[in-house]
C-alpha positions as CSV (number, residue, x, y, z in Angstrom):
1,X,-20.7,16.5,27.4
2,X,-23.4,17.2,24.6
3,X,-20.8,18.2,22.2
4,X,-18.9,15.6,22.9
5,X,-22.0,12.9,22.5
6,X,-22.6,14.5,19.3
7,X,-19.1,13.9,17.8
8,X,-19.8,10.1,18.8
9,X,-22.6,9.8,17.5
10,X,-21.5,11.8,14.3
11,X,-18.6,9.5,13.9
12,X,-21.1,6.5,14.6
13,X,-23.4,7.5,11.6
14,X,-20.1,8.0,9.4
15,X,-19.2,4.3,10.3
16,X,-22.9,2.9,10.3
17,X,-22.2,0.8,6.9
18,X,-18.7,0.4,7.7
19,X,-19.3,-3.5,9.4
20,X,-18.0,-6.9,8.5
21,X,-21.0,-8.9,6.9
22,X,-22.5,-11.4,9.9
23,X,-22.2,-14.8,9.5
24,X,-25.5,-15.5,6.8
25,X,-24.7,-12.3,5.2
26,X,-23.3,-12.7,1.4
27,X,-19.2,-12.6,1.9
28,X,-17.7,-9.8,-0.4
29,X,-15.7,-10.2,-3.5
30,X,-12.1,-8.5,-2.9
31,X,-10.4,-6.4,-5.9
32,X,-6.9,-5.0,-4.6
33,X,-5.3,-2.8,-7.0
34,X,-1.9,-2.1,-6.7
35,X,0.0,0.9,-8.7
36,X,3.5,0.5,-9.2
37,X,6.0,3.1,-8.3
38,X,3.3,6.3,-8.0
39,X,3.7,9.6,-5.9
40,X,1.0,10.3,-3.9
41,X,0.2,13.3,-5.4
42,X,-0.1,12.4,-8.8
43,X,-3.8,11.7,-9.7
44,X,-6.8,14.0,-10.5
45,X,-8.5,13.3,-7.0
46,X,-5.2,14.3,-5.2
47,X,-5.2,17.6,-6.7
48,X,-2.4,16.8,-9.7
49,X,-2.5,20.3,-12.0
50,X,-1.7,18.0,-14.8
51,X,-2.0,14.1,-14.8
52,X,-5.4,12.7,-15.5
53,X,-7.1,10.1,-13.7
54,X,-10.9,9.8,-14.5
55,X,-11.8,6.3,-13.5
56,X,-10.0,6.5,-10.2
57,X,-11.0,10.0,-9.5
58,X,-14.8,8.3,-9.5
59,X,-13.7,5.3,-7.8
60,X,-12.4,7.8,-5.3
61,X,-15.9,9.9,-5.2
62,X,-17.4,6.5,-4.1
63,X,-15.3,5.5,-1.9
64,X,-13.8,5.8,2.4
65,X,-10.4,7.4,0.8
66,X,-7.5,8.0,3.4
67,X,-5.1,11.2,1.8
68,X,-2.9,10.5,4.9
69,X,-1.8,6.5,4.1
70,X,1.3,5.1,4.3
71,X,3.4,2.2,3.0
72,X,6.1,0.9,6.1
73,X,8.9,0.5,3.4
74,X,9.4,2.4,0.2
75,X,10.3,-0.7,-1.7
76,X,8.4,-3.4,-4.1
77,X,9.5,-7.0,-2.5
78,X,9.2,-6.0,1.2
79,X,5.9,-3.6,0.3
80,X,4.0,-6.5,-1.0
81,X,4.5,-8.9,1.4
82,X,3.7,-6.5,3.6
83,X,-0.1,-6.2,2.1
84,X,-0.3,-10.1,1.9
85,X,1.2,-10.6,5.6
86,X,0.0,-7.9,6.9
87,X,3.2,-7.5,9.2
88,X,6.3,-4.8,9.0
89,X,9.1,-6.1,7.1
90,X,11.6,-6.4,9.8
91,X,8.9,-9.2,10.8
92,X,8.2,-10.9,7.7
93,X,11.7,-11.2,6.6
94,X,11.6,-9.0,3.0
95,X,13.2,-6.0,3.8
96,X,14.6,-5.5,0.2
97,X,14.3,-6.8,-3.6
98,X,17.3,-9.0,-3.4
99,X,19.3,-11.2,-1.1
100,X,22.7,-10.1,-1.4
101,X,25.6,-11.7,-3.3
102,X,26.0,-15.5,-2.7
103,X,22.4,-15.9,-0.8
104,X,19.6,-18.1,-2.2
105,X,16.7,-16.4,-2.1
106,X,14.8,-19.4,-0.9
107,X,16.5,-18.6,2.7
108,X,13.8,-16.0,2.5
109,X,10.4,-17.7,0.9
110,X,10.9,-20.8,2.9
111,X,9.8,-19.2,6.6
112,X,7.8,-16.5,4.6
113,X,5.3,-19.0,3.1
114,X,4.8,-20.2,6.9
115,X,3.3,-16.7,7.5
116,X,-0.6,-16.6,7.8
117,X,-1.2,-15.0,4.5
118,X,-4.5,-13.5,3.0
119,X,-4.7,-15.2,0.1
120,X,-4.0,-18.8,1.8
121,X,-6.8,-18.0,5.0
122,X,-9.3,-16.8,2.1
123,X,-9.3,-19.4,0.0
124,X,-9.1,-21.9,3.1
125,X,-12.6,-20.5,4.0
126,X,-14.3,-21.4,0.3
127,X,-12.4,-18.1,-1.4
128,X,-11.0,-18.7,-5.1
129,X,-7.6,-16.2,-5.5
130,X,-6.2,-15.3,-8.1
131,X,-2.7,-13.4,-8.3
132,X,-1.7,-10.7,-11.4
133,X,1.4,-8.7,-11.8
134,X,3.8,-7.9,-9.3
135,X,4.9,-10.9,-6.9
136,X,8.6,-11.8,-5.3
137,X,7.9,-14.8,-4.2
138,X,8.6,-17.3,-7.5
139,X,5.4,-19.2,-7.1
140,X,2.1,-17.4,-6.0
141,X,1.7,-20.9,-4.0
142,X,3.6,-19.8,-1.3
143,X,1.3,-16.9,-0.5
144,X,-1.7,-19.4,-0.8
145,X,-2.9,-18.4,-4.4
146,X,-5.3,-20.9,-5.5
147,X,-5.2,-19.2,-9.9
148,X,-2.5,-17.5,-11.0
149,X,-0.3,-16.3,-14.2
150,X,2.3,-18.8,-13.5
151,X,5.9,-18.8,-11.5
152,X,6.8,-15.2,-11.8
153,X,10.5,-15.3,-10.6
154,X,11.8,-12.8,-8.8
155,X,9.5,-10.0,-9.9
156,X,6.5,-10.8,-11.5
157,X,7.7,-13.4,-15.1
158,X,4.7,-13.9,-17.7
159,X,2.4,-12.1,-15.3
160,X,3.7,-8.7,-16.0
161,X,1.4,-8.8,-19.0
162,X,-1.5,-7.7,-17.2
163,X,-2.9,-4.7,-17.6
164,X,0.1,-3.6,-20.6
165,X,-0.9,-6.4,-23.1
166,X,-4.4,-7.8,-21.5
167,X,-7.2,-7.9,-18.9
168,X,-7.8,-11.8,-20.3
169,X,-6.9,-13.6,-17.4
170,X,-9.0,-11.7,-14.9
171,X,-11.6,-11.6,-17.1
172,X,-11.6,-15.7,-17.1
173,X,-11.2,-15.8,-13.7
174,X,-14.1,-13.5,-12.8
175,X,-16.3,-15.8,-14.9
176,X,-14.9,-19.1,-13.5
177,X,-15.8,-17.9,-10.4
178,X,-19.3,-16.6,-10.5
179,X,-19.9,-19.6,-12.3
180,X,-19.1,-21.7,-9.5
181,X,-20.6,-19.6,-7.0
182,X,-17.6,-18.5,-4.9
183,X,-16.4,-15.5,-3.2
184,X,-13.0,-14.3,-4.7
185,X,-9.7,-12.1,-4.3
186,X,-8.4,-10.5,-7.2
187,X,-4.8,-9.3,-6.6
188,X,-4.0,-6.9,-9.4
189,X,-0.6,-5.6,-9.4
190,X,0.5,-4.2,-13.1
191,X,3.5,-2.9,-14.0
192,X,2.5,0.3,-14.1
193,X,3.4,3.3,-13.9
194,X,6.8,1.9,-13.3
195,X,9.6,2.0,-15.6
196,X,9.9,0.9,-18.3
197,X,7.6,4.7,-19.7
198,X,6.4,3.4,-22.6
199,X,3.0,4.6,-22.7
200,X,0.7,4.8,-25.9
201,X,1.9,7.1,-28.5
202,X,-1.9,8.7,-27.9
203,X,-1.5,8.9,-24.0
204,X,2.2,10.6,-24.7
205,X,0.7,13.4,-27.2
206,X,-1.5,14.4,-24.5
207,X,1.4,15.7,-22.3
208,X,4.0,16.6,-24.5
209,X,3.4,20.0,-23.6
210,X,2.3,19.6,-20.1
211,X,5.4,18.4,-18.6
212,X,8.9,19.8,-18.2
213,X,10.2,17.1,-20.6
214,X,10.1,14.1,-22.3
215,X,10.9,11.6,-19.5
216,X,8.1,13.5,-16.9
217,X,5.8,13.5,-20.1
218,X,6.3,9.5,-20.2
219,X,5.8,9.2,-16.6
220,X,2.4,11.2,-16.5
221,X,1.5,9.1,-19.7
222,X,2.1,6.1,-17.8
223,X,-0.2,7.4,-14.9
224,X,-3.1,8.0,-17.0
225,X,-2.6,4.6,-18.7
226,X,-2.7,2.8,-15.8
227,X,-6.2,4.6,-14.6
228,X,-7.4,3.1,-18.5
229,X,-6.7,0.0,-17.6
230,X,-8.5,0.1,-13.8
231,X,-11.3,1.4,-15.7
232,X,-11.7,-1.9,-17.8
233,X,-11.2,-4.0,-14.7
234,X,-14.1,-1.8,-12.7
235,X,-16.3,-1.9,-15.8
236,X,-15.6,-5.5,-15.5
237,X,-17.2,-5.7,-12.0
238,X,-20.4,-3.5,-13.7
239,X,-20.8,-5.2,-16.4
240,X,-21.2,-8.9,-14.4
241,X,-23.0,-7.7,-12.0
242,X,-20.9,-7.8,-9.0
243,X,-20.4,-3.9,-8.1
244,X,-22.3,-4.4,-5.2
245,X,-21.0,-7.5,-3.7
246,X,-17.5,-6.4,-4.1
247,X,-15.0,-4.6,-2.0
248,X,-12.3,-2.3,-4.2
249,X,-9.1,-1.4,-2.7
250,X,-6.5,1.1,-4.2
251,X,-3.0,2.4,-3.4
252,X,0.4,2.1,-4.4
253,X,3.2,-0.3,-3.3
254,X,5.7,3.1,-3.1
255,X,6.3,6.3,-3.9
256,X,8.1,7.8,-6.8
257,X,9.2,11.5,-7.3
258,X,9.3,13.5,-11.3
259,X,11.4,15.9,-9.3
260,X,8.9,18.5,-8.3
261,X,10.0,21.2,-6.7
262,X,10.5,21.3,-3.0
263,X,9.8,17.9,-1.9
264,X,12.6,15.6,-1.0
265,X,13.4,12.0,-1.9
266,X,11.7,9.4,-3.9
267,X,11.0,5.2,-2.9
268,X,13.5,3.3,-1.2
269,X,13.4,6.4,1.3
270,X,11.3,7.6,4.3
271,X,10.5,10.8,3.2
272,X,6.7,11.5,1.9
273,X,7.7,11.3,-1.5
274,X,8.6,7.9,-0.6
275,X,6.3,5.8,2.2
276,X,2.7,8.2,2.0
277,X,-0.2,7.2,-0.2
278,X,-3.6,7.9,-0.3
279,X,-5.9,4.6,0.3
280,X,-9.1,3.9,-1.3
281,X,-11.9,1.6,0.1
282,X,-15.3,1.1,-2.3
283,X,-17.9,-1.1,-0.8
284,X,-21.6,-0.4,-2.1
285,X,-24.5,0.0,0.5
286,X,-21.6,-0.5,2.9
287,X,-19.2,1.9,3.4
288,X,-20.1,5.6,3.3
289,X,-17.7,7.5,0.5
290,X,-16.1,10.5,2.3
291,X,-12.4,11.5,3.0
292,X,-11.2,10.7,6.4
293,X,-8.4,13.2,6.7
294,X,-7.8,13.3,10.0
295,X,-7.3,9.5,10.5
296,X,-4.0,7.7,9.9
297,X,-3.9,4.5,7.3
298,X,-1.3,2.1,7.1
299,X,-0.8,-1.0,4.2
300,X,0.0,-3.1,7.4
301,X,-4.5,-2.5,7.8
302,X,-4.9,-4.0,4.6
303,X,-4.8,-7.9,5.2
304,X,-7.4,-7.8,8.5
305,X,-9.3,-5.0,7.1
306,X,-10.0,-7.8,4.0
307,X,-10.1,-10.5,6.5
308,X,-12.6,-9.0,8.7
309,X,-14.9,-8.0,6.1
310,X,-14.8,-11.5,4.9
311,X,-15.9,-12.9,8.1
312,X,-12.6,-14.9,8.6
313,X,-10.5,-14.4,11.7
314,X,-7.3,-12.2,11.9
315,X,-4.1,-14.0,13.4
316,X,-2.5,-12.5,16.3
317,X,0.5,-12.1,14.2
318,X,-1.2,-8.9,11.8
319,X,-0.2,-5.8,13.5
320,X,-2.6,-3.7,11.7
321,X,-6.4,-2.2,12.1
322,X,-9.3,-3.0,10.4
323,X,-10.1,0.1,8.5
324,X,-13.8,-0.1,8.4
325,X,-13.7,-0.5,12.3
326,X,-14.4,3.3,14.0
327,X,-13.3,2.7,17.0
328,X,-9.8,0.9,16.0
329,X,-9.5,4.0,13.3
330,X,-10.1,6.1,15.8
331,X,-7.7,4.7,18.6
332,X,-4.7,4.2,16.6
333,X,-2.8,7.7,16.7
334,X,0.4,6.8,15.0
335,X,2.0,4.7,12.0
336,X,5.8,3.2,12.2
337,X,8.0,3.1,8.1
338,X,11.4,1.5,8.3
339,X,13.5,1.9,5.2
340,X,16.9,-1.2,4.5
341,X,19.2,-1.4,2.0
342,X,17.8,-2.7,-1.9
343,X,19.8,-5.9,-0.5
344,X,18.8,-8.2,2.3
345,X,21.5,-9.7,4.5
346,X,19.4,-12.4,6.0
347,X,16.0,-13.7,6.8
348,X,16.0,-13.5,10.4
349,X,18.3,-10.4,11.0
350,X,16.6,-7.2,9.6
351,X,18.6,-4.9,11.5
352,X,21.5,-5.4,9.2
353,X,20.5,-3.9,6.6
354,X,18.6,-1.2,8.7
355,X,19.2,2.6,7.1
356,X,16.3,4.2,9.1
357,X,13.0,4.3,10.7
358,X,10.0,6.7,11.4
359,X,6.8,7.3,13.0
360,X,4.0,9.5,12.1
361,X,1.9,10.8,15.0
362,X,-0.9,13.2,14.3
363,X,1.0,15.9,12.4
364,X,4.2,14.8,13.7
365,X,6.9,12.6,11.9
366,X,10.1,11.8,13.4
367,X,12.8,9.8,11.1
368,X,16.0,8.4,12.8
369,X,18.6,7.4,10.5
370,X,21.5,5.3,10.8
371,X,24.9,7.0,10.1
372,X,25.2,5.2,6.8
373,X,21.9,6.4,5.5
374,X,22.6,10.2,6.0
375,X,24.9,11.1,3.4
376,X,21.9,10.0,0.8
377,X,19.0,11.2,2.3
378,X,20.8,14.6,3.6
379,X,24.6,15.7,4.1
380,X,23.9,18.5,6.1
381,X,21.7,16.4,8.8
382,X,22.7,14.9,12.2
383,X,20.4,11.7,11.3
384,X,17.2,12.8,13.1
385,X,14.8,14.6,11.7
386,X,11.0,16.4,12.5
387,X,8.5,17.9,10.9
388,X,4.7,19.1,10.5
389,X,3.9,17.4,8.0
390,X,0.3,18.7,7.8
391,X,1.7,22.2,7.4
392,X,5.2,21.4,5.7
393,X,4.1,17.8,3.6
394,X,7.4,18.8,1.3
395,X,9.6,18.6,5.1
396,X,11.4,21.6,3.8
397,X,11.4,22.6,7.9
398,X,13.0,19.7,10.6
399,X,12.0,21.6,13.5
400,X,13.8,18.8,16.1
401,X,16.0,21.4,17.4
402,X,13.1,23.4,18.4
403,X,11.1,20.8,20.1
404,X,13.6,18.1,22.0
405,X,10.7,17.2,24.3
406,X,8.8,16.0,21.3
407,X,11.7,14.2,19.9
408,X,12.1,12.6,23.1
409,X,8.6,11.8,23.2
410,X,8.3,9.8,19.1
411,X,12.0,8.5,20.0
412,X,10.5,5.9,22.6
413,X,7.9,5.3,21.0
414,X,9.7,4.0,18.0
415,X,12.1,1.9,20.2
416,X,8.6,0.4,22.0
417,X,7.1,0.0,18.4
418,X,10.9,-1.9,17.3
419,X,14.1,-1.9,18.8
420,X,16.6,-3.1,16.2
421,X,18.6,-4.4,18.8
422,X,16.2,-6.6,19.4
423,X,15.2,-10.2,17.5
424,X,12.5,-9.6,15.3
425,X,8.9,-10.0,16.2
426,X,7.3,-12.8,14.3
């Protein structure tokens, strides 16, 4: 019973500054920083032999990081909407880039824009918003944006300048704002590291040499030159004055694999490679920096995790944890993924375009593909799969023939967490 006590109080002190602001408290800015198409592995405070990441590695030193996150689906479109819904994608209705042939994509933003949004229940509560980069939506509007970059199409337009050609419009924003007094969300999403690799001639020379070849030269190039540019936005923060009353997220939408050796898959897949990322949470005075590397994060935590430390109240339809809650941390012992087609078939039928899903419990991931899905993720598998991936995070060794109880056990838990027989949960 003592030892026991202890660990409570333990994971008590750990938590102490980890508490949504009370009512007369000063409400937090919000920074989310979004990478584009990075492996979880590949940044200095991840232990990459190579790639260098300075500003995030001390963003990382003073911050709650979680090594074990996790996206639910390895894909931009659905990914995103995820973070600003804070629901799975079989729920929100973006389960891939693009509607297929023949649909209008507006079949999907219509009921999406209905969703309770993080962006649109901030700035309802006095909040200014302002969305950068990567968004799927056409108009940041529909996600409740009160600035933005303009109408970004399908995949982000105009505002894909940020970060690659200029920090100008945050920089206006951040000054409009403490101008006028009010809180704000910053939702930076540049299009980086993704393709196109065209870093800095200056970034490249540094790993010519370094990497196996010119294309995994470009990519760690293009790592490093996103870090540059998160250190101008957090200097940014310092140099205003608002390190303190601001909350820094970090993480990326997906995955994305250079082909190192061992580890399977890449994004658009359910493999670690794919749907894992580590999580970053800064908040000065308030949340204690350490690495949590027992606990479980998902991106679905994201949007009440904001919410609650904003002081505004999380709809019933946000499926996730607030991160900077102990007890919730502690409670929630498993995260669900669910990987579709680049293609979506329709709005309100997910299951269409289904290729597999997974749950990660403890050490313990199960992933139950369709037969469809197999052939690409593994010709020599029966379409279920399990590994430790504390011990084996490269899944090298599906151990589901030696442990059918445990199999068994994930199995119903992922039909209890969605049965894709099922209408989706909205």
């Amino acid at each position: 019973m003592k030892a026991a006590l202890a660990a409570l109080l333990t994971l008590g002190a750990l938590f102490a500054q980890e508490r949504a602001p009370t009512a007369a408290a000063k409400r937090p800015n919000l920074v989310l920083i979004l990478s584009d198409d990075q492996g979880f592995g590949d940044y200095g405070f991840m232990g990459h032999p190579v790639i260098e990441t300075p500003n995030l590695d001390r963003l990382a030193a003073e911050s709650l990081v979680f090594p074990r996150g996790y996206v639910p689906t390895a894909l931009c479109c659905p990914s995103l909407a995820t973070i600003l819904t804070g629901t799975y994608p079989h729920q929100h209705g973006f389960t891939g880039n693009d509607p297929v042939k023949g649909k209008d994509r507006n079949a999907w933003i219509e009921p999406f824009g209905r969703m309770p949004q993080v962006p649109a229940l901030l700035a309802a509560a006095g909040y200014r918003t302002l969305e950068t980069g990567k968004y799927w939506q056409g108009d940041p509007k529909v996600s409740g944006f009160t600035d933005s970059m303009g109408e970004t199409g399908r995949h982000g337009g105009q505002a894909l300048a940020i970060g690659r050609e200029t920090l100008r419009p945050i920089e206006d924003f951040v000054a409009a704002a403490q101008e006028q007094q009010q809180p704000f969300l910053l939702w930076y999403a540049p299009f980086l590291p993704h393709t196109p690799h065209t870093p800095p001639e200056r970034l490249l020379a540094k790993y010519r040499d370094k990497a196996a070849d010119l294309a995994q030269a470009k990519y760690f190039a293009m790592c490093e030159w996103l870090d540059e540019t998160c250190g101008e936005l957090l200097g940014l923060l310092d140099e205003r004055g608002l390190r303190d009353d601001t909350i820094v997220l970090f993480l990326s939408d997906n995955g994305w694999s250079q082909g190192e050796a061992g580890f399977r898959g890449s994004k658009q897949t359910l493999w670690e490679h794919g749907v894992r990322q580590p999580f970053l949470i800064r908040w000065p005075g308030r949340v204690l920096p350490r690495r949590d590397e027992q606990h479980l994060a998902s991106s679905i935590d994201l949007a009440p995790t904001m919410l609650a430390a904003a002081g505004v109240p999380i709809p019933d339809t946000m499926r996730g944890v607030n991160l900077l809650d102990a007890a919730a941390v502690a409670a929630r012992d498993a995260v669900f993924c669910e990987d579709f087609t680049h293609d979506m078939a329709a709005p309100d039928d997910p299951a269409a375009t289904l290729e597999g899903r997974a749950v990660i419990c403890g050490e313990w991931k199960l992933i139950v593909t369709r037969g469809d899905k197999r052939a690409r993720m593994d010709p020599q598998t029966e379409g279920v799969f399990l590994f430790d991936v504390v011990k084996d995070p490269k899944e090298q060794h599906d151990v589901a023939a030696e442990h059918p109880e445990r199999v068994a056990e994930l199995r119903r838990r992922l039909d209890a967490w969605w049965d894709p027989a099922a209408k989706p949960r909205r």
